[in-house]
C-alpha positions in Angstrom: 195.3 63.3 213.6 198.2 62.1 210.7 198.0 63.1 207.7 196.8 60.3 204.8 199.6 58.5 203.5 200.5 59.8 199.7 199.9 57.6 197.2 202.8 58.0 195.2 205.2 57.2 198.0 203.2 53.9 198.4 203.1 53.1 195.1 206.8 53.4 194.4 207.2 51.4 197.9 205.3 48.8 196.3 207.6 49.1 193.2 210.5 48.9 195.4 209.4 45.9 196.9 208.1 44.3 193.8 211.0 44.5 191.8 213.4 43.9 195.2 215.9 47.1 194.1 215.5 51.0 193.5 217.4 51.0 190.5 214.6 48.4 189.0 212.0 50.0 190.7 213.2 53.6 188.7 212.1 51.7 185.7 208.9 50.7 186.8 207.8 54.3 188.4 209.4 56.6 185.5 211.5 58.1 188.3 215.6 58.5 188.8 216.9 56.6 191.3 217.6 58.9 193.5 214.4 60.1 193.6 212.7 56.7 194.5 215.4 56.6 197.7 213.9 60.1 198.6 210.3 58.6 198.4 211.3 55.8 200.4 213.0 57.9 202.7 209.9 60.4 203.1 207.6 57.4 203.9 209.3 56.0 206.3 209.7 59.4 208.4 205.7 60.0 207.7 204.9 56.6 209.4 208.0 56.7 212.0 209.2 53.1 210.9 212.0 51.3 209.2 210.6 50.0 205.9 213.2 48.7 204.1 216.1 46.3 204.9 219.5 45.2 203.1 219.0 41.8 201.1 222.4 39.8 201.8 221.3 37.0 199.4 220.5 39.1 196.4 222.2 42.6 196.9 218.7 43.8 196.9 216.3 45.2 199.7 213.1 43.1 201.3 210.5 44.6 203.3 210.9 44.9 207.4 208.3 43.6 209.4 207.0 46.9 209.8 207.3 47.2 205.9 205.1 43.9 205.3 202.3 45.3 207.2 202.3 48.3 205.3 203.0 46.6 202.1 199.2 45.1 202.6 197.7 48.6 203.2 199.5 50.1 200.0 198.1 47.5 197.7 194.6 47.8 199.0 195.0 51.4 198.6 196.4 51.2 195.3 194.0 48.9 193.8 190.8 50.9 195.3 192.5 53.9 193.9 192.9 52.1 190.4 189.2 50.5 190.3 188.0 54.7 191.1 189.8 55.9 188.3 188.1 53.0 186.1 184.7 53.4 187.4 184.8 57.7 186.8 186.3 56.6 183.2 183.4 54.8 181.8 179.8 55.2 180.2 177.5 56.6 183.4 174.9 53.7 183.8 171.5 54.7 182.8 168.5 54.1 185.5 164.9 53.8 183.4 161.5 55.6 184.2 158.0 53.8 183.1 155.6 56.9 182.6 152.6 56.2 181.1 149.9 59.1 179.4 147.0 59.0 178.5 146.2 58.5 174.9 144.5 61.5 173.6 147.6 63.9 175.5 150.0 61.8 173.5 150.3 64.6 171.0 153.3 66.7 169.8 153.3 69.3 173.1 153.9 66.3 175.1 156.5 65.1 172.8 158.0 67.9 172.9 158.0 67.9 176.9 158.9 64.7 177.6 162.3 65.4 174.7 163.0 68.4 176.4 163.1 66.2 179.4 165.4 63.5 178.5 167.9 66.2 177.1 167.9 67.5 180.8 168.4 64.3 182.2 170.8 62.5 180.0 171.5 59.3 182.6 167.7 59.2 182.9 166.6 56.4 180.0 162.5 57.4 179.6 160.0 54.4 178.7 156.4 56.2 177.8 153.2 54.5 177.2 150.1 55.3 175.5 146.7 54.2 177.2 143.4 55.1 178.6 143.6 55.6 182.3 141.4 52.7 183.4 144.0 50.6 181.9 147.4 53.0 182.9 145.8 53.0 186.5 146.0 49.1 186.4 149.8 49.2 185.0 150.6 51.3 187.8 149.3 49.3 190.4 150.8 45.8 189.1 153.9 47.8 189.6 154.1 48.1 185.5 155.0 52.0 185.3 156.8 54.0 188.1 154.1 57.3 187.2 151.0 57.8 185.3 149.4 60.7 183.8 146.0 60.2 184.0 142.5 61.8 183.5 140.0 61.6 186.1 137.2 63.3 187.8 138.3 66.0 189.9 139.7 65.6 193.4 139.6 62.1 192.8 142.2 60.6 195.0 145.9 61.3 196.1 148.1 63.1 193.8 151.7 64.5 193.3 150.0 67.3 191.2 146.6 67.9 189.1 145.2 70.4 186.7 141.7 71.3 185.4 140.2 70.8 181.9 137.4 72.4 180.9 134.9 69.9 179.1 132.8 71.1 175.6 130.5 69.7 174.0 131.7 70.2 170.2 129.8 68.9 166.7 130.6 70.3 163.0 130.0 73.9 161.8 126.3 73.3 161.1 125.1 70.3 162.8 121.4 70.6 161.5 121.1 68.0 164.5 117.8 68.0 166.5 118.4 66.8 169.8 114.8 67.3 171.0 113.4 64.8 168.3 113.2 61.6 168.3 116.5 60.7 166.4 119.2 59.2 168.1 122.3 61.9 169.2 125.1 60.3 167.2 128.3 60.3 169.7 131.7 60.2 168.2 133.4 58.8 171.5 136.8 57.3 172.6 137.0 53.2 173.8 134.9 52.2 176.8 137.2 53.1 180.2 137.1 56.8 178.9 135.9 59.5 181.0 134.8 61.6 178.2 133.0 58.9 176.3 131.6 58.3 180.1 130.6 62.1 180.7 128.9 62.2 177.8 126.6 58.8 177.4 125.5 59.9 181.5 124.3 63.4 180.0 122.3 62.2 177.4 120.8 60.1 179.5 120.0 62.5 181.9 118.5 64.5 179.1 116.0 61.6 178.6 117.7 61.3 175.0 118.2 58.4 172.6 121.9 57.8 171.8 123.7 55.6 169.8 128.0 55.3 169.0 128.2 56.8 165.6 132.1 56.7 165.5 134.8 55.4 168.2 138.2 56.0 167.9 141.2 55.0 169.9 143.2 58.1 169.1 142.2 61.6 169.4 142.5 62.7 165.7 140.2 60.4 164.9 137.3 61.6 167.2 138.6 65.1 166.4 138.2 64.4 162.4 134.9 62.5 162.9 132.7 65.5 164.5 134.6 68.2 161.7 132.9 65.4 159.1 129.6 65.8 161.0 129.5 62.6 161.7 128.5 62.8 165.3 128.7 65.3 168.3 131.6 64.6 171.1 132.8 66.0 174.6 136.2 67.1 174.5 138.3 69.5 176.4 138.7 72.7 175.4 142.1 72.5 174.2 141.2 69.7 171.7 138.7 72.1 170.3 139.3 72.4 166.1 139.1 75.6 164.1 136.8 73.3 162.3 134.9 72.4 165.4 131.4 74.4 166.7 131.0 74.5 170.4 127.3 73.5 171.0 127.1 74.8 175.0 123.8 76.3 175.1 122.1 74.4 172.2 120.1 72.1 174.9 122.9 70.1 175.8 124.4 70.5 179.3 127.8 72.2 180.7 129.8 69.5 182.2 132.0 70.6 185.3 136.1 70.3 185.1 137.7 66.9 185.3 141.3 66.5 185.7 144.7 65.5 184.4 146.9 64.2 187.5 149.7 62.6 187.9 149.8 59.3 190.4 152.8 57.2 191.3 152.3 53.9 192.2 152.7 51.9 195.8 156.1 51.7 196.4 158.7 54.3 197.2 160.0 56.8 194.3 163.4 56.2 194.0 165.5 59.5 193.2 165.6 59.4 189.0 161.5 58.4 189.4 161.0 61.6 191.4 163.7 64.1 189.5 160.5 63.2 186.4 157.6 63.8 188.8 159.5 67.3 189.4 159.9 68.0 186.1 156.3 67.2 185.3 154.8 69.5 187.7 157.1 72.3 187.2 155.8 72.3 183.1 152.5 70.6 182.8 150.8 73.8 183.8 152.3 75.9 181.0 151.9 73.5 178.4 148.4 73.3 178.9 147.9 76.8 179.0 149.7 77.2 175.6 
């Protein structure tokens, strides 16, 4: 097999040609002149061919017939070469992700994952959006968002990875709530779509309780702030539990089993940057929700 042509011999042959002399091609390539007759000279023993021929009518040299046909290689070569060094030279393109979360996981930990991300991944440009799963599940299948953290009941479907939450039942310090009486249990709650709001209107109704919505709230804080101000009772997971917060497991009101946080792509094939964030994801979500 021969060796690839040198570029530099084909681009001062081009030179040579261009400017129809070595002494003007010299000028052109920042070489003496007798260097440019050594190039020329070295090419034409690496391809075995005559390149170069005397120009009676000028006093310069033209290209052989052999010469022409290489003349058309060099500048493809040249100009591929060229457009490389171009293309390596400027900004990296960035490639977007669509993750959506699920609103009450929206908080600083996840911030603080998803940052920790995009400084790992700096040609990776991260679009994240808050919602309740119902409506994250329906982004992702319209094709909306490329992944979707989401919480559902457990075992629920495929998966690229999943992890348990314990459920509580939580209400103020002192709830001085009778839940055997006749009054209503007042439910501080997330919007309608929610599995905890779900979880927790099923139980009391299994309980053969009254209920009524005392406070909803489409962030976590707020349900979080509503049962410390006693004014309802909520199921949350464990991890959203307050200092300010009594657990209330064992006053009458039933243990829920685990649901789940999972993460679901949609329909079509992850492309490489989609699944380099689904990696990521599964590699960390586990110790953050530990912490």
């Amino acid at each position: 097999m021969n060796p690839p042509l040198d570029l530099g011999l084909l681009r001062t042959f081009e030179a040579v040609v261009d400017a129809g002399g070595f002494t003007r091609a010299a000028d052109r390539v920042h070489l003496t002149q007798s260097t440019v007759s050594l190039q020329i000279k070295k090419l034409e023993e690496r391809v075995g061919r005559v390149l170069l021929s005397r120009d009676r009518a000028t006093g310069g040299v033209r290209p052989t017939e052999e010469g022409e046909v290489l003349l058309g290689y060099a500048r493809r070569l040249l100009q591929i070469s060229a457009d490389a060094s171009e293309a390596l030279q400027q900004p990296r393109r960035s490639v977007t992700v669509r993750l959506g979360v699920p609103e009450d996981f929206a908080g600083t930990r996840l911030i603080s994952l998803l940052s920790a991300f995009a400084a790992s991944a700096p040609d990776i440009r991260l679009n994240t959006f808050s919602g309740w799963s119902l409506g994250l599940r329906a982004l992702l299948d319209q094709g909306d968002l490329d992944l979707a953290l989401i919480k559902r009941e457990a075992g629920e479907g495929p998966c690229l990875g999943h992890w348990p939450e314990r459920l509580v039942w939580v209400g103020p310090e002192k709830t001085g709530l009778d839940f055997a009486g006749g009054d209503p249990v007042p439910l501080a709650v997330f919007p309608s779509g929610c599995i905890y709001r779900d979880r927790a209107i099923r139980a009391v109704d299994e309980q053969g309780w009254n209920w009524r919505i005392a406070y909803a709230s489409q962030g976590l804080m707020g349900v979080q702030a509503a049962v410390a101000g006693g004014l309802g009772i909520s199921l949350l997971p464990v991890n959203a539990v307050l200092d300010s917060h009594h657990i209330l497991e064992g006053d009458l009101l039933p243990a829920q089993q685990e649901t789940e946080l999972a993460l679901i792509a949609g329909a079509r094939r992850m492309e490489r940057h989609v699944q380099f964030l689904a990696q990521f994801l599964v590699a960390h979500i586990g110790n953050m929700q530990a912490a």
